[in-house]
N, C-alpha and C positions, 0 to 999 in steps of 0.2 A: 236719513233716519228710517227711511222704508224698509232695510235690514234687523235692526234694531231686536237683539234676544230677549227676552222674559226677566236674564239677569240684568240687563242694561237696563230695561223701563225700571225695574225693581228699583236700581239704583238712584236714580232719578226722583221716583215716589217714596225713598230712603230720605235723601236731601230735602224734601220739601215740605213732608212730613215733621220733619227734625224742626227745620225754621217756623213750621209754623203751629206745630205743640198739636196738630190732630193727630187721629189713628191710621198710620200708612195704608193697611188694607184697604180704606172707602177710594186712595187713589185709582188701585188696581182694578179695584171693582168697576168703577166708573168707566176706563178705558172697558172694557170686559163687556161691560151692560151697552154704553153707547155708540162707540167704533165710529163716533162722528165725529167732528167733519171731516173731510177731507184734507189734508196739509198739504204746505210749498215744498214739506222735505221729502214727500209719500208716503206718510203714515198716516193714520187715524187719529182721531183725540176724544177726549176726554168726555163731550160734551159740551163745551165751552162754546163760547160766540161775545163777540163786540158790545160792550155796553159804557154807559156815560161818557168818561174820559180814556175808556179802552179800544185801539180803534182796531182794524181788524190785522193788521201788520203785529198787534204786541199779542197772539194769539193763531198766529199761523205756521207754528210749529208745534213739535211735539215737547219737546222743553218749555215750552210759551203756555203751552195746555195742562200742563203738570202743575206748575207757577200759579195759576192764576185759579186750576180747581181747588188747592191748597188755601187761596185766598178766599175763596168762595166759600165752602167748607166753613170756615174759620168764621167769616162773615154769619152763614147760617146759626152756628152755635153761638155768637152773643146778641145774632137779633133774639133767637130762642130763649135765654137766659135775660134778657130784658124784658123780656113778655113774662115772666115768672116761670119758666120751668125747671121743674125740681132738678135734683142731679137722677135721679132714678129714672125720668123718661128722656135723658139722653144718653145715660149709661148704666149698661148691667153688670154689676160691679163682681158678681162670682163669675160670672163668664168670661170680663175681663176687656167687653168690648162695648162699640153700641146699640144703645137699645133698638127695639124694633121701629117703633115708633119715628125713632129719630130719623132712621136708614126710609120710614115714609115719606118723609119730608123731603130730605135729600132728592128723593126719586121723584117729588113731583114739579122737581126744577126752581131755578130760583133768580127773580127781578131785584139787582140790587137798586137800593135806594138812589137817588141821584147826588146824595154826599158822601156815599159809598166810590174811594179814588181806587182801592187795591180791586176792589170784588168786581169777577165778568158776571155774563149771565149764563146761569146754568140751566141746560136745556133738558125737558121731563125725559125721562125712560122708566122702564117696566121696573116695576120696583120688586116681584120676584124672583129675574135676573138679578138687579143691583144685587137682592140680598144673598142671593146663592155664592153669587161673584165676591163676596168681601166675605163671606165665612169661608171659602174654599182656601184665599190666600191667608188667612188671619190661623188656618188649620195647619197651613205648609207651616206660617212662623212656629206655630207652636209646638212640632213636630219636629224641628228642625234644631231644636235645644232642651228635648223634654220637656215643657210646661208642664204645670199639673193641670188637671181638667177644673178645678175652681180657684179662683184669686180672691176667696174671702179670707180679710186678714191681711191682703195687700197693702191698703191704703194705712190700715194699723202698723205695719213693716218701715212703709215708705216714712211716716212722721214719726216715727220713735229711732229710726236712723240721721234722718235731717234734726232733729233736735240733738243728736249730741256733736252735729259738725262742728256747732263754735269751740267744743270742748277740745278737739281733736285736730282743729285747723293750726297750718303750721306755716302757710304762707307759701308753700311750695306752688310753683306754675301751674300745675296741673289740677290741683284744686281751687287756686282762683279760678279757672277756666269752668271749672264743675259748677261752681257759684256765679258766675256770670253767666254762664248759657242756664240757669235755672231761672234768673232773673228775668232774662228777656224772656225767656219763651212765657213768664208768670204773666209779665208786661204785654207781652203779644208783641214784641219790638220783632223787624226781621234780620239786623246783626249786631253785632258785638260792638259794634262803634255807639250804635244807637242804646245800646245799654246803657254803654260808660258814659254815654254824656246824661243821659236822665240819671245815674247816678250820682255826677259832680252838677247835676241844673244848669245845664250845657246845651247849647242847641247839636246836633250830629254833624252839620257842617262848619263846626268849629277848629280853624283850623291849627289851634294851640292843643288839642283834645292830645295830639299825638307824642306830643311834648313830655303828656304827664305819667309818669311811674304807675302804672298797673297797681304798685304795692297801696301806693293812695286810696284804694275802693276798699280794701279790705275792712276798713271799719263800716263803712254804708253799707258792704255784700252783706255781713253779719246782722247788721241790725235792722238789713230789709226781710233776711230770710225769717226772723224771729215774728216778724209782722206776717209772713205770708202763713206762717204755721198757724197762727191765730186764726188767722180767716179762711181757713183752706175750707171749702167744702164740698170738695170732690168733682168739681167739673173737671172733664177731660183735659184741658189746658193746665190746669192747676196737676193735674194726676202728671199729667206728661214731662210738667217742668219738676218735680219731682225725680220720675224714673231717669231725665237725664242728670240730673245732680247724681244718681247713686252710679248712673253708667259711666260718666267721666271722673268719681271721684278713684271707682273700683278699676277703671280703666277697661271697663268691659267692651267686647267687641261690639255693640248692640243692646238694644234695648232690654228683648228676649233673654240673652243671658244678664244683663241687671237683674230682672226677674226673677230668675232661676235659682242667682246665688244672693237674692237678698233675704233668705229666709236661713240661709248657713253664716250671714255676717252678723257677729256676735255683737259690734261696735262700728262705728265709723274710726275707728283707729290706725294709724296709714300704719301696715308691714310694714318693717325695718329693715327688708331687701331694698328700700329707696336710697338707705347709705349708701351701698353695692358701691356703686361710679367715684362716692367719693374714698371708699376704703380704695380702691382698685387704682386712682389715681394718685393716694397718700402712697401705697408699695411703688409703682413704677416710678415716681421721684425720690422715693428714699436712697438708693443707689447714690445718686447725684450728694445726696449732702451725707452720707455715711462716713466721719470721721475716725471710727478704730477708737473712740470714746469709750469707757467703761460703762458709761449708763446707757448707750445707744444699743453697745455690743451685750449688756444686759437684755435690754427692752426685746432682744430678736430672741434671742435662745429663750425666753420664758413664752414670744411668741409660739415658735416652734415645741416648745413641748407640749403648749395647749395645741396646737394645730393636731400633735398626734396623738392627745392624751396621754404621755406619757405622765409617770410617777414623780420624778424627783429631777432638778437639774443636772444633778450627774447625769443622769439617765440620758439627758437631751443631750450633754458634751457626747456622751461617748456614741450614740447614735449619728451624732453630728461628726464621729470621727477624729474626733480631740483628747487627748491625756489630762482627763481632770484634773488629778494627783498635779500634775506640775503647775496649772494654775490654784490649786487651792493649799502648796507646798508653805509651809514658815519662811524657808528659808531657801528659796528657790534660784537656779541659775538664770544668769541674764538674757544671756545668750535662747535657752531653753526656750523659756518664759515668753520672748520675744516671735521665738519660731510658731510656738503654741499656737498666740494668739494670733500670729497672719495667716496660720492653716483655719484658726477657728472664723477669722473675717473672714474669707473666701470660703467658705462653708455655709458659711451665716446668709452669704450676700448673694451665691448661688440659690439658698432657698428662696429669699426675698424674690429674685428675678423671676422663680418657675410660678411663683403665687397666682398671677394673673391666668394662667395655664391649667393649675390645678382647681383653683376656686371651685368648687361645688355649689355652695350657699347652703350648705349644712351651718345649723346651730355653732354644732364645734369652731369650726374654721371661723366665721364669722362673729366668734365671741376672742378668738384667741387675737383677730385685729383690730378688734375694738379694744380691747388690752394694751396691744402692740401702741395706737393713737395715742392711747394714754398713758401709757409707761415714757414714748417719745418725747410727746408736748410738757408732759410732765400737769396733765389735767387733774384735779381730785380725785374727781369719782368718774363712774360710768356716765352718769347723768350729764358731767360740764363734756364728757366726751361726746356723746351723742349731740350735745348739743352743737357744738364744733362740727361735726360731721355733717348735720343739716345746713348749717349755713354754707359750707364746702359743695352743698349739692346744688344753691340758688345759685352761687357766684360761677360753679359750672353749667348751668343754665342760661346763663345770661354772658357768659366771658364772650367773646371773640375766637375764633379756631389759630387766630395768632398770638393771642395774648398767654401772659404766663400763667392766669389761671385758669385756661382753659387744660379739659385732662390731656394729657401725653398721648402719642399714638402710640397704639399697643405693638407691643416689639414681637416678631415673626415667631415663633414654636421654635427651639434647638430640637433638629431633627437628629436622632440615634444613630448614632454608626450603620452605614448598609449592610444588610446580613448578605450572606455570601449567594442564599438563595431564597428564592420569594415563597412564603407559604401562607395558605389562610391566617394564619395565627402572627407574621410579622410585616404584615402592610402598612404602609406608611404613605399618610394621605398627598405630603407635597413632597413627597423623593418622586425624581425620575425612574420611569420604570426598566428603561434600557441605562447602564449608564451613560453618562454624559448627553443623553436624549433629553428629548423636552415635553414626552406625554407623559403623565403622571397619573397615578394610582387614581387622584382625585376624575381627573379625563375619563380614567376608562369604567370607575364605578356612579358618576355623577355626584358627586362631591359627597361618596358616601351609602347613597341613597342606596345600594344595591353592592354588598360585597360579598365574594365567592366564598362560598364554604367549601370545595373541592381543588385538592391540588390539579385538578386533570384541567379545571377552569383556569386557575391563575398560570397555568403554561400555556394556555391558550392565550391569554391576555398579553404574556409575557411575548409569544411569539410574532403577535396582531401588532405590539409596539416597534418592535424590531421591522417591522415589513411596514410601518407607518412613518418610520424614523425616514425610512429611504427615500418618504413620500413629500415628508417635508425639507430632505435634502433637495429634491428637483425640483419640487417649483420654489423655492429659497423662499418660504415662511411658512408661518409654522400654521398647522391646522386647529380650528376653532373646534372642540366635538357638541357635539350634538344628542347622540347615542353612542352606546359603547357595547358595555356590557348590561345587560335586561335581560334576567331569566324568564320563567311564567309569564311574565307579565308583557308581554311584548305587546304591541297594540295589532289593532284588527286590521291596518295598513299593511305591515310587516306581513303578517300570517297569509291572507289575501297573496301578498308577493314571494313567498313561499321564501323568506329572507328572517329564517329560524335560526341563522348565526347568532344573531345575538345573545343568544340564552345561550350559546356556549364562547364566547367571547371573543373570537374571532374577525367580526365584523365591525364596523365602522362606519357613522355617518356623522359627517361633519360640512364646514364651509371655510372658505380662506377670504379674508377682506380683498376687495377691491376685484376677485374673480367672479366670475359667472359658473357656476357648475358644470356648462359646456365647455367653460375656457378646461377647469381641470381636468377634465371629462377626457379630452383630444388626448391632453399634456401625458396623461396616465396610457390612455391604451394600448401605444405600441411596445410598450414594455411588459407591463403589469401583466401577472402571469395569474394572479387569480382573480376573481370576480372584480367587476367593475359597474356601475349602474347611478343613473341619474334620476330625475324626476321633471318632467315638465310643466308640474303643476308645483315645485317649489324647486323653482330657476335657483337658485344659488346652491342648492345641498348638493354633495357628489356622496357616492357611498363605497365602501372598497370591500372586499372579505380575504381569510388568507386561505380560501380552498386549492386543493392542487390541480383544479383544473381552470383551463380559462374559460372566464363568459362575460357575458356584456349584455345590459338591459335599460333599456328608456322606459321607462311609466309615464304614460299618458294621463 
């Protein structure tokens, strides 16, 4: 752990913070301000040391130190709120953090009680430091997602959105989840087992707990949150189990953005992007049961013309490539009639298949398939259809990846005919870029990340594959890339190694399983007629370029 980066502890003080509903910065701080003791892994800690039933083995690491400041912490705030203190001297609620006061306390360490089983002892440091150290990190968060510089209004935000969840609760996983982790952390429980069982009056090492359907709590989550809103008076735990019900209901990266965007959320009303999986898996099985039915081969062409707003169903036949006229004929031939309509199903059932493909999540497109659901099933309204499609989205939740309701795997992109020659304007991310080759567009721009705007580049690329093809002809498998093409952006390794190919696309750095970069390294040289070079600070990479002249380079 004696390596251990700023984002790594972060990460850490993320986790423990989360479990146990304080404010993450007093972790950081803490390491920051005391830089003791010394650990078994070679880091520093927290502050922490052995006390009642903690002995010094559950506290001599730096995970160990994290863990148990977090408990302590937590320990300190409801001895402090059992002794009567207000919410205002342990938290400064426009600022967003803790009070000063509090952050005294903290600093002048702390003996837990002897029935105290989670809480160490926390050892005094300069309370100065502490506090410089927890507004420093508590300024990165807030930097780091725009906060605004006051959170008056917050705690009004946070209970006018939690009061309309029972309205807007749908039962979906991830909103249980949102409601269960609000609970525990209200409880001060440290996981989600421990929830559930003080929710059904369970002990947590009960071992039927596991037995029981999640969906079971859903009445207790409601009618405990309803109680917590009543009593909520702004202690940090109470504040905290709050901001994660809005983070996991909103699906927020973090806390910080809950924050951010709880002041633009109009509602606790879940987006109806959550259908998405199940419209997306009602298209890629429709194939499968499309009979050439007149209500089916209806239900698609009314799709399709809302897909592209068109006007009128003629409009959609003849877009769709069909003679109207002869299906809407009095008196029509059979023969005709018959042709029609198999050019019109293979029309119909080609659109259906590119759906998954083209899907945007526009209004449009995703109003024309909730249509499509319901013209299908033959549901009422929009309403029983939505409703169908939510339940479509638990059972795909919960299926099995072999069972029949779980969704279909999504069927590869039909790649376009290969244009005769490659230009910025006709790339194609899985065509091989040599025929019958095996690097691909996606290889040499990083799936994307970086495509040429200059034809001088893409005959570079074109050229680079060709002399790469050769590469994975001799050592018989194929090369894994690594870099390809990186214009500007080359990193400060490359630049340093005066290895500025890549910004003209020429160059190549990759690895092959089960070789050592020296192995490839040998295999290449006596051929390879332009640049050649390894690394010996990353043993597996070999690099190649296509210059016309030869050279050869080890980096140390």
């Amino acid at each position: 752990m004696a390596g251990l980066s700023a984002d790594q502890r972060n990460d850490y003080y993320l986790r423990e913070a989360t479990r146990t509903g304080i404010h993450k910065p007093i972790l950081a701080a803490l390491f920051a301000a005391q830089q003791r003791p010394s650990l078994s892994d070679g880091a520093t800690g927290l502050g922490i040391s052995p006390a009642n039933r903690i002995p010094l083995e559950k506290v001599s690491t730096f995970a160990q130190q994290v863990q148990y400041a977090a408990n302590t912490v937590r320990s300190i705030t409801h001895k402090l709120i059992d002794q009567g203190w207000q919410t205002d001297q342990i938290w400064q609620v426009e600022q967003g953090r803790y009070a000063d006061r509090f952050l005294e306390m903290i600093a002048n360490g702390y003996v837990p009680p002897v029935n105290e089983s989670d809480a160490a002892r926390l050892e005094p440091t300069n309370e100065v430091n502490l506090q410089q150290a927890y507004l420093e990190d508590w300024t990165i968060d807030c930097k780091t997602v725009g906060l605004p510089a006051t959170f008056t209004g917050l705690d009004e935000a946070l209970l006018r959105f939690a009061t309309e969840i029972p309205r807007y609760y749908l039962g979906i996983s991830y909103q249980r989840q949102a409601l269960l982790e609000a609970h525990r952390i209200w409880q001060q429980l440290d996981t989600r087992q421990a929830s559930k069982a003080a929710l059904l009056e369970r002990e947590a090492n009960d071992p039927t707990l596991s037995a029981i359907e999640e969906s079971q709590l859903d009445s207790s989550l409601l009618q405990t949150l309803q109680q917590f809103l009543g009593q909520y008076a702004g202690y940090p735990h109470e504040r905290e189990a709050l901001l994660r019900l809005v983070q996991l209901w909103g699906q927020y990266a973090s806390r910080e953005v809950a924050i951010a965007n709880l002041a633009e959320m109009a509602t606790a009303e879940t987006e109806i992007r959550m259908i998405d999986p199940a419209l997306m898996a009602f298209v890629q099985r429709l194939s499968r049961s499309y009979q050439g039915k007149g209500d089916q081969r209806n239900a698609l062409t009314e799709t399709y013309r809302l897909w592209y707003g068109l006007d009128s169903r003629g409009t959609a036949l003849q877009e769709l490539g069909v003679d109207a006229q002869t299906l809407t004929s009095s008196n029509p031939n059979r023969n005709a009639l018959l042709s029609v309509a198999g050019q019109l199903d293979r029309a119909l059932l080609d659109f259906a298949r590119g759906i998954p493909a083209i899907y945007q999540e526009t209004e449009l497109q995703r109003e024309a398939l909730i249509r499509l659901v319901q013209l299908w099933q033959g549901f009422e309204g929009r309403d029983q259809t939505l409703q169908a499609l939510l339940d479509e989205v638990q059972r795909l939740e919960q299926a099995r990846r072999d069972s029949i309701d779980a969704a279909p795997k999504p069927e590869p992109l039909a790649l376009p005919p290969r244009p005769a020659n490659w230009t910025p304007a006709n790339l194609q991310m899985y065509a091989a870029i040599v025929t019958h080759g095996s690097l691909t567009w996606a290889d040499a721009t990083q799936g994307g990340t970086y495509l040429p705007t200059h034809q001088a580049t893409v005959d570079a690329i074109v050229n680079m594959a060709e002399l790469a093809q050769q590469v994975c002809d001799r050592l018989g498998r194929p090369l894994s890339i690594t870099r390809w093409y990186c214009p500007a952006e080359t990193t400060a390794l490359l630049r340093q190694a005066g290895l500025n190919r890549h910004a003209i696309g020429n160059a190549i750095e990759f690895y092959c399983d089960g070789l050592s970069g020296d192995q490839i390294y040998r295999m290449l040289d006596p051929w390879w007629t332009g640049g050649l070079g390894r690394y010996r600070q990353f043993p597996y990479l070999c690099y190649i370029d296509g210059r016309n002249d030869r050279t050869r380079w080890t980096q140390t």
